[in-house]
C-alpha positions in Angstrom: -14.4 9.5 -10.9 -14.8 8.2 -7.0 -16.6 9.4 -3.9 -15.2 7.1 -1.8 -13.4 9.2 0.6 -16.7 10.8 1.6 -17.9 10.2 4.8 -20.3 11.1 7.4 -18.9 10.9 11.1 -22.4 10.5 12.9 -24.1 8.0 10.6 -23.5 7.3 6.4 -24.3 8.9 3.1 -27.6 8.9 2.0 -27.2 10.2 -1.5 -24.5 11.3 -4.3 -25.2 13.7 -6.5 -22.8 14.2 -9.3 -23.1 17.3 -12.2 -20.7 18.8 -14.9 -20.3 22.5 -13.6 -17.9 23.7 -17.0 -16.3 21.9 -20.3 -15.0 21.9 -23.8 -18.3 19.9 -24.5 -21.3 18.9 -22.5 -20.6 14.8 -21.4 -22.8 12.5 -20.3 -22.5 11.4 -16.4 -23.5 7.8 -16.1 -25.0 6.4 -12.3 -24.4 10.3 -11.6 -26.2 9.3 -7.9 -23.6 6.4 -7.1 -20.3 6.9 -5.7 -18.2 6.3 -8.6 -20.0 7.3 -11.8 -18.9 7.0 -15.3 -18.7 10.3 -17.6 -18.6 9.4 -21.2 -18.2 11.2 -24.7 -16.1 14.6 -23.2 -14.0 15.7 -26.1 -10.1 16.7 -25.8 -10.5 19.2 -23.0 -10.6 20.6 -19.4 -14.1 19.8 -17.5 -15.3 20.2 -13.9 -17.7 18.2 -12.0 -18.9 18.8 -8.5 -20.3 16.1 -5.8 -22.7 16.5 -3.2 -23.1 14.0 -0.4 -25.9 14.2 1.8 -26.3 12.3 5.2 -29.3 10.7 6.7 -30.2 14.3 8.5 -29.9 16.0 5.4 -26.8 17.9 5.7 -24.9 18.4 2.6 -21.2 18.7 1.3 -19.6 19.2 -1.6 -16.2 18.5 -3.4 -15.1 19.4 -6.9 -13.1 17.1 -9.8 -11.1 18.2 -12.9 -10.7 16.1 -15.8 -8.8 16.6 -18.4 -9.8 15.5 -22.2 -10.1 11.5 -22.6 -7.7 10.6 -20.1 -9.9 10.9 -16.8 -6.9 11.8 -15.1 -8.4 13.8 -11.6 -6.3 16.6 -10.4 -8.0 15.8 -7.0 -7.0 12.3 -6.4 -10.6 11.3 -4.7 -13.5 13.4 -4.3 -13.8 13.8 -0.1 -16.8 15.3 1.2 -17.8 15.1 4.8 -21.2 15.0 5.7 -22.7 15.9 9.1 -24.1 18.4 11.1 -20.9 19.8 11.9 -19.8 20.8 8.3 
């Protein structure tokens, strides 16, 4: 999975935060607070994970991800949050 279309127009991302919000199985998210984490042991199925980025002023964002079985293959290209105090 990627964050790296997230961005934050006024400064840059202070944190990822990556979680599994529904699946077959429960997998295990690997660096789940860098920008592209690793998800591991998800058996054939349909999951969901959802990002949060948070910016230096603490203003969060969030984007969600679909995976599908082993394949990783991300119905939303790239994750793309935007961070600021706009958003």
């Amino acid at each position: 999975m990627s964050g790296a279309g997230s961005f934050d127009l006024e400064g840059h991302i202070a944190t990822f935060k990556w979680e599994q919000v529904f699946g077959t199985s429960t997998a295990t998210i690997i660096s789940g607070n860098t920008m592209f984490p690793t998800v591991s042991g998800p058996a054939r199925g349909v999951y969901r994970f959802v990002m949060v980025v948070t910016d230096d002023p603490g203003f969060s964002s969030a984007d969600f991800v679909t995976v599908y079985g082993n394949t990783i293959q991300q119905r939303n290209c790239c994750s793309q949050s935007v961070a600021g105090g706009n958003t």
